[in-house]
N, C-alpha and C positions, 0 to 999 in steps of 0.2 A: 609658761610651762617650761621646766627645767627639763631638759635634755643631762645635761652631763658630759658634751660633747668639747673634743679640742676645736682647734679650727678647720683643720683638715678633713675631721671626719664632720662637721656640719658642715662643710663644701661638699663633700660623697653625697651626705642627704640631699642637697639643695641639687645636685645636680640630675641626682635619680627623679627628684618630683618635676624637675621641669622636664624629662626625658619623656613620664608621664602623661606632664600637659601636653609635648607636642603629637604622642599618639593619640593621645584623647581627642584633639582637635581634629587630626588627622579622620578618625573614625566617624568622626558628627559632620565634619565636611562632606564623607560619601554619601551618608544616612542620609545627610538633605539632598544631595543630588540625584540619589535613588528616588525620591519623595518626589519632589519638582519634576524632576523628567518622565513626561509619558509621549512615547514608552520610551525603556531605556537610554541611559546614554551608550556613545558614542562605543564600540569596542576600545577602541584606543583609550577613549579617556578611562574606563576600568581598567587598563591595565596598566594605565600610567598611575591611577587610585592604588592599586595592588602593589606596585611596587614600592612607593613612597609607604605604604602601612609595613612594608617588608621589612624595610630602613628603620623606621620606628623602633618595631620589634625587634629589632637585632642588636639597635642599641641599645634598650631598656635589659636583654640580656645581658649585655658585655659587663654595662654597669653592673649589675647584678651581681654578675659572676666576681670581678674584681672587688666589691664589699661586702661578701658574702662570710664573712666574719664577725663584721660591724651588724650588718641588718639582721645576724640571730642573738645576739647579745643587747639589742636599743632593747628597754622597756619603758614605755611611757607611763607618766606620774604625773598629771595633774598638781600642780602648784595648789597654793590655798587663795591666792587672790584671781584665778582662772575664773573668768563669769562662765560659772556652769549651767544656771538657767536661763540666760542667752543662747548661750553655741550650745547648745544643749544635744543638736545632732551632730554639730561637728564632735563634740568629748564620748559620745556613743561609738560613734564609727571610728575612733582612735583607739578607744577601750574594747571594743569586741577581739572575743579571741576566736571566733569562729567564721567563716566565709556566712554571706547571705546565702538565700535557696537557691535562686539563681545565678550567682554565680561559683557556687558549689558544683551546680549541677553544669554550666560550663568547664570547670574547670577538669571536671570528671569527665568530659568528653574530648577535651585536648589530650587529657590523659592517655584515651582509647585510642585516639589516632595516634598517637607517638607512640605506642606499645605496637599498632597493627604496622607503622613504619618501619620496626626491626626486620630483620631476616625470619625471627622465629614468626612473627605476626604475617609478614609476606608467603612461608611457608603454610601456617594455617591456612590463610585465605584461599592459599592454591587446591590447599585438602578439599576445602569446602567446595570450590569449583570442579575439581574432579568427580566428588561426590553427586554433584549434579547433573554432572552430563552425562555420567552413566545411568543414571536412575532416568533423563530422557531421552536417552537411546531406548532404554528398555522398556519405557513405556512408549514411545513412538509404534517400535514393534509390536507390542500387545496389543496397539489400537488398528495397526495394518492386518494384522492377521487373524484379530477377533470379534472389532467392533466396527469396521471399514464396511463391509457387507448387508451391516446387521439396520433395517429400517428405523429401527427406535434406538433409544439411547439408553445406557447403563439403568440410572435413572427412572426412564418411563416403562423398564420391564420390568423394576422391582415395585413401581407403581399400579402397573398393571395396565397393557396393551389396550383395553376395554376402556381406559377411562381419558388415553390419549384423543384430542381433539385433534385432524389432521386436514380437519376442512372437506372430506370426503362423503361421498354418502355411502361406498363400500369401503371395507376392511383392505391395507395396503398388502396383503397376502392372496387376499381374493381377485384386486386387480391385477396382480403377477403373473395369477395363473388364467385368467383373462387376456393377458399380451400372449401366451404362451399357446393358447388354443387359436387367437388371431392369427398367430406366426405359421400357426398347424394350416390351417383355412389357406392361406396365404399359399402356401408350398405347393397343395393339393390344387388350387384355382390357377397358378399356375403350369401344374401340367399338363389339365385340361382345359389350359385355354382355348386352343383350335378346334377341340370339338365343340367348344361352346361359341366362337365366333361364327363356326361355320352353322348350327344350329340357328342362332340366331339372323344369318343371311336368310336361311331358306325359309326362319316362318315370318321374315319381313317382306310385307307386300306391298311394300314402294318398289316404285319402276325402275329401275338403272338411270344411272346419271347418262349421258347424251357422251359420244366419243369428244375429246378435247381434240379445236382447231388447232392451226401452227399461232405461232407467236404472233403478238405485234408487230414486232420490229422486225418480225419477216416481212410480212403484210404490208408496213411503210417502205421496204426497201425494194418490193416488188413493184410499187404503184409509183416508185421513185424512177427507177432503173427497169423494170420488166426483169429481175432475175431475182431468184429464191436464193442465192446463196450469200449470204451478211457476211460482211470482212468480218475477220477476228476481231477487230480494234474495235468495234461496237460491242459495246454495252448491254447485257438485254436485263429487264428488270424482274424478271424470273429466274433462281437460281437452283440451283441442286439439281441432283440428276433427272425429272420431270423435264429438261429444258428441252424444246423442239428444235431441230436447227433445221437451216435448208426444206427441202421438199415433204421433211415430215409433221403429218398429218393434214397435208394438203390432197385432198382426193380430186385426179387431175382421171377422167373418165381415157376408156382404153382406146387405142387406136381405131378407125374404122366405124366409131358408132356413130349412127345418126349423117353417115357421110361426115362425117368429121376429117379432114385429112393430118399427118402430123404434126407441120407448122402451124397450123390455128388451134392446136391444143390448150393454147392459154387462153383460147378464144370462148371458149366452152364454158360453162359454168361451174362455178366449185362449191360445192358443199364443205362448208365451216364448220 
């Protein structure tokens, strides 16, 4: 295949196509090790991958850039002894003047992002972000102040309330005002509590409970020691204000009965 080329300028070619091979390789080295590794590799080694593809591409520009006189002026021509029904895809893809689908359609989206990488592009973007957060501010609000309240959804009232399944056997409007007349009940029962506990004392006709003895650990400390009154530092295992301390409810009969004198008062019997 005649080129047409000095020395110099098929040294440019030769060096651009190897710049090439080494990003090529570079790219199918990550491809398989994205493939092989589950799950991913290593952070480090992607970013070690990332930058060696950086290097690549930064040289296949330079070169670029520096023959960029040369590579719009190459037009390839086919010789006449070229086996063209052999390389058949190689003389295709030398001879197409057009990008494939696919990498048409990359090449149009390097595009987008080098356009959104400008200032004007960075500016749009900001627009566009603006544009959003005002619009969910504003609807943040519309749903605290309209639809926050409201049982059913946008949605199931344009549906129709009647055909919402809710899992209920009554209507969630009916149960509302069901909590609302409970709360009512509520209030009222509470007023009249006392008249109704005292109501119910007097038409209960169980007997009164029996008066409550003194403690235990009075009762141990009297049959230990012959005295009602427990140090502080004991323990008793009844707590809160109910607690008996010392002589109460201990019924210690009165002076004088039965010829009782008042030293043998502990002699006497006690009713518990």
């Amino acid at each position: 295949m005649a080129l047409g080329l000095d020395d110099d300028e098929l040294k440019s070619v030769e060096q651009i196509l190897s710049r090439l091979a080494q990003l090529s390789s570079s790219i199918q080295s990550l491809k398989m090790d994205m493939m092989k590794s589950n799950p991913l590799p290593h952070p480090d080694s992607l970013h070690a991958s990332a930058q060696i593809l950086q290097r690549n591409l930064q040289t296949v520009l330079d070169c670029l850039a520096e023959n960029s006189e040369l590579f719009t002026r190459i037009a390839v021509h086919p010789s006449t002894n070229y086996p063209g029904r052999a390389h058949e895809n190689v003389l295709t893809q030398l001879l197409r003047k057009k990008l494939e689908p696919d990498v048409e359609e990359l090449v149009a989206q390097g595009r987008e992002t080098a356009r959104l990488a400008t200032p004007a592009g960075i500016a749009g973007l900001q627009a566009i972000w603006d544009e959003l957060r005002a619009w969910t501010q504003s609807r943040i609000a519309e749903y605290v102040r309209d639809e926050a309240g409201d049982e059913y959804t946008k949605e199931e009232r344009e549906m129709g309330t009647d055909k919402v399944r809710t899992g209920l056997r009554r209507d969630i409007d009916d149960d509302a005002d069901d909590e609302e007349e409970e709360e009512e009940d509520e209030d009222e029962d509470d007023g009249d509590g006392a008249n109704d506990g005292a109501a119910a004392t007097n038409a209960s006709n169980e007997p009164p409970l029996p008066p409550r003895g003194p403690e235990i650990e009075t009762l141990l400390w009297f049959m230990a020691r012959a005295d009602f009154d427990v140090p502080r530092n004991i323990e008793y295992e009844r707590k809160g204000a109910v607690l008996k301390r010392g002589l109460e409810g201990v019924n210690i009969p009165p002076e004088g009965t039965d010829g009782g004198q008042p030293g043998n008062s502990a002699a006497q019997p006690m009713e518990l």
